[in-house]
N, C-alpha and C positions, 0 to 999 in steps of 0.2 A: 480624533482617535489617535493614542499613541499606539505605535507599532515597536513592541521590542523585538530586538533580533539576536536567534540565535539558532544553534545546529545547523551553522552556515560552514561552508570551507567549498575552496576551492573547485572540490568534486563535483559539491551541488548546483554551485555556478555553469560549471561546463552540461549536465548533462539537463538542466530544469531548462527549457527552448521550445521553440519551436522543432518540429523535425519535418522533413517532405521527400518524397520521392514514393518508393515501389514496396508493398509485401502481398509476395505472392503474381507479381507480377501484377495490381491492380494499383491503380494512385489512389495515393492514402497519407493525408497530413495528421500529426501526431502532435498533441501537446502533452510534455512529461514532466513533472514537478515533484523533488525530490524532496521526500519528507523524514531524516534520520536517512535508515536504510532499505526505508518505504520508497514507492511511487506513484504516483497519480497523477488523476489527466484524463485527457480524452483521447479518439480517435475519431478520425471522419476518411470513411472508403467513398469517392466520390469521381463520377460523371464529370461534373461541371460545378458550379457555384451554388447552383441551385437544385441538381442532382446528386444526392448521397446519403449514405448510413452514417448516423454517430453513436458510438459505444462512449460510456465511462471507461476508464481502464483502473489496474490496478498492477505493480509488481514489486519489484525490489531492484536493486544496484549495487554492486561487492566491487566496493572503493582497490582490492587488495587486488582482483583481476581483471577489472573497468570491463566487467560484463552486464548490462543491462537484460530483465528479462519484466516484462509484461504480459497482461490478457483484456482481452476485450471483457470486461464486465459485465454491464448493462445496457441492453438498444434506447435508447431515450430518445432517439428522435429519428424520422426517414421520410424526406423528400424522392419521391419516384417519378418518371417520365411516363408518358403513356407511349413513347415509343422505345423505350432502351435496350438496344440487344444483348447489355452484359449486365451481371445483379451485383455489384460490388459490395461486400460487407455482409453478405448473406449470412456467412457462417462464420462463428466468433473463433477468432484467432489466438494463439500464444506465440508471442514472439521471445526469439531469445537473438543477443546481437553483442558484438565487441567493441566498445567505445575508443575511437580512434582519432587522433591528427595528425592525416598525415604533410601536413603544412602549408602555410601562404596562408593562416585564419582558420583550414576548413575541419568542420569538425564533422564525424561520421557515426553510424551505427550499420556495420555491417554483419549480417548472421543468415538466421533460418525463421520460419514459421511452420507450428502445426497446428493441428486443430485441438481448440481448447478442452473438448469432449474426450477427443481422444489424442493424447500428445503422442504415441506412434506413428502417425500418419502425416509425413511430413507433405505438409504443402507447396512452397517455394520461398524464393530468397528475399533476403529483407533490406532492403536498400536505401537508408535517410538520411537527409545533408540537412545539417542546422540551417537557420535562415532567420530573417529579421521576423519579419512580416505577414502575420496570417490570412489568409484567404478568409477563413471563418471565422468570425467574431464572436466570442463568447467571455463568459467569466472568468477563465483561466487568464485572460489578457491581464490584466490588472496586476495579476498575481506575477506574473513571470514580468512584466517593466519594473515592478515597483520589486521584486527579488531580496537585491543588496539591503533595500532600504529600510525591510521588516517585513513583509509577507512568506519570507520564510519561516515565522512562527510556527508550527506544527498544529495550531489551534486554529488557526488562520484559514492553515490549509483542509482542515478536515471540516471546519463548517463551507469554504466555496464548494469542497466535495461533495455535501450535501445540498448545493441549492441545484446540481443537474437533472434532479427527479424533481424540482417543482412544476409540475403540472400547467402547460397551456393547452391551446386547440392548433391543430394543424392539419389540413385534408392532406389524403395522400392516397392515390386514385376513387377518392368515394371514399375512405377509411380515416375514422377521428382518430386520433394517436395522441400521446406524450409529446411532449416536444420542451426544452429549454429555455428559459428565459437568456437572455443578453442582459447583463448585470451591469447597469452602474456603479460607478465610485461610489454614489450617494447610498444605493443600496447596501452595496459590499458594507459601508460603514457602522447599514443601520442592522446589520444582520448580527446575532446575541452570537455569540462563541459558546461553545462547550469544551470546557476542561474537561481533561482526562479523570479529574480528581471525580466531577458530579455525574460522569459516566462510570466509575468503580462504584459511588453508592447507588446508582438508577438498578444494576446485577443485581441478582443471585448467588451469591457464593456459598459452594458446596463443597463438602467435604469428602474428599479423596483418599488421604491417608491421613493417620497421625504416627507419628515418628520420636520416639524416647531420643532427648541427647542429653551428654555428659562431657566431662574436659573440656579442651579449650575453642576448640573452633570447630565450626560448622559448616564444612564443602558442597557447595551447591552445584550441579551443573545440568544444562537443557539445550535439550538436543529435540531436529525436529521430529515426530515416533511419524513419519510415511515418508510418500515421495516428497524432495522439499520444494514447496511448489509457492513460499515467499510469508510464511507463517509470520506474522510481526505480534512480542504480546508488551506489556507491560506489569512489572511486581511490585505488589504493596505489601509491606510488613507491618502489621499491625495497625490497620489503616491509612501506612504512610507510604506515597511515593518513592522505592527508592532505585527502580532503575526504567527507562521509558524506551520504546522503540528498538527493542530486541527484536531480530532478525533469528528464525531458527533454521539451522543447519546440521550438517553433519557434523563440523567442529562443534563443538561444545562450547556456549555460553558458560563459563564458571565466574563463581566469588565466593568469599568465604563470610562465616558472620563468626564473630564474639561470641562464647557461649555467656560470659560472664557480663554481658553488654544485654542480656537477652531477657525477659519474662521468665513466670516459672512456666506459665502458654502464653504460647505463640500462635501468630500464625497470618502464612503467607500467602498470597493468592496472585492467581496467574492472571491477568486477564487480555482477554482477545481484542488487538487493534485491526483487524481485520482478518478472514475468515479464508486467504490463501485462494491459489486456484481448485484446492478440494478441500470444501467444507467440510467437518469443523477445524477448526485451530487445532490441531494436535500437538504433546510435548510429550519427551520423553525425560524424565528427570530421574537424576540418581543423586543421594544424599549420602556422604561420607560421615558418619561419628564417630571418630577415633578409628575401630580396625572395623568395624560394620560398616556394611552398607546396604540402603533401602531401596527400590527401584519402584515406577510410578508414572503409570500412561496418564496424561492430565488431559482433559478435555475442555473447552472451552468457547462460547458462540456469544449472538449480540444479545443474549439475556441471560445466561451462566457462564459464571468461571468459574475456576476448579482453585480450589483450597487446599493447604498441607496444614496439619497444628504440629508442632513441634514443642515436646510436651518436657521438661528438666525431671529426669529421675535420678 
């Protein structure tokens, strides 16, 4: 299998690792893999080697303030003791941390943790030193040695993200559970990818607004509409890919389109690369046409996105 690579740089080198040390004051190793302005990965809050919780995670990373922020996603897997005095990983976490070096190699993420439920409630501090070598072996391994080489593909990484819900058996005091496969090379290879392209036709696209334009260009701009809690979407014009892995924020995603470049309809659609830490994907979009302007809460989940037509009167 070829591996192309790209939406590689420097940042995603540093921060896609291993992580280990303390949040919330419980040991907890972290694998973070940086996808665009996405993140993903796992967590494991852990006892011992063979006591611990593991979450999926999910966040984002702002190259511009090397602040990382994550959440524990989904419990997928949990070895328990029948004698352990402390529950590590009990209750899902959001962490938010400052990506740091402060020299001789060591690379850091120092911050806060609260609770994912409720991000008021802060829990304790977040303490993680990169490292080579994981204690836990799982599917992300593969992904983060082979990095440089092409597993940064972004298609790469959202089908291994998918294989941590495949279904095994594991007791855990008397109780069947989920639990993780450990993925081979051979596997990884043989596992199909999904393009972003045959998850925009698998949607629903629904129609939001439609919007008259005239003269010469057409000012787009999307903002996240709640708290921003790491909204990633992707737009297609006219069935076409033409921007992937938007990050929404309070600054404003803008660009502009050609009116004369355009259909007599159009039309553009949002769609959701993941659903944030409060579902749904929300956006706030504002459309400039010459002196007007249109305003438009867009909604968006993993079976609807949300549609603009942009109609030449």
């Amino acid at each position: 299998m070829l591996f192309v690579a790209f939406y590689f740089s420097s940042d995603a080198q540093q921060i896609t690792g291993v992580w280990r040390g303390k949040i919330d004051k419980k040991k907890v190793e972290v694998k973070i893999i940086q996808n665009g302005d996405s993140l993903a990965g796992t967590s494991y809050y852990y006892e011992s080697e063979n006591i611990y919780r593991r979450y999926t995670i999910k966040g984002y990373f702002d190259a511009e303030t090397n602040n990382a922020v994550w959440w524990d996603d989904k419990l997928v897997e949990e070895r328990r003791g029948k004698n352990v005095r402390s529950n590590p990983g009990s209750m899902a976490l959001l962490s938010r941390a400052d990506f740091n070096c402060p020299g001789e190699g060591r690379m850091l993420l120092d911050g806060k943790a609260v609770l994912k439920e409720k991000t008021n409630q802060v829990k304790g501090p977040v303490n993680l030193e990169k490292i080579q070598t994981s204690d836990f072996p799982d599917e992300w391994d593969f992904v983060i040695e082979n990095f440089i080489g092409g597993t940064n593909d972004p298609d790469i990484i959202d089908s291994v993200a998918a294989i941590a819900y495949i279904p095994g058996v594991v007791q855990s005091n008397g109780i069947v559970i989920e639990k993780t496969e450990v993925i081979t090379r051979s596997v990884f290879i043989e596992k199909k990818i999904t393009t972003i392209q045959e998850v925009f036709l698998s949607r629903k696209n629904v129609l939001t607004i439609e919007i008259p334009i005239n003269g010469d260009s057409l000012e787009l701009r999307f903002y996240d509409n709640a708290e921003i809690d790491g909204d990633s979407i992707s737009l297609f014009l006219n069935d076409k890919l033409i921007f992937q892995h938007v990050r929404l924020a309070e600054r404003a995603f803008i660009f502009k389109l050609a009116v004369s470049e355009l259909k007599e309809k159009n039309e553009l659609v949002m769609l959701a690369e993941n659903l944030g830490a409060i579902p749904p994907n929300t956006s706030y979009m504002v459309a400039i046409v010459g002196e007007k302007r249109y305003e438009a809460n867009l909604a968006s989940n993993q079976n609807v996105s949300a549609m603009i037509s942009f109609v030449k009167r």
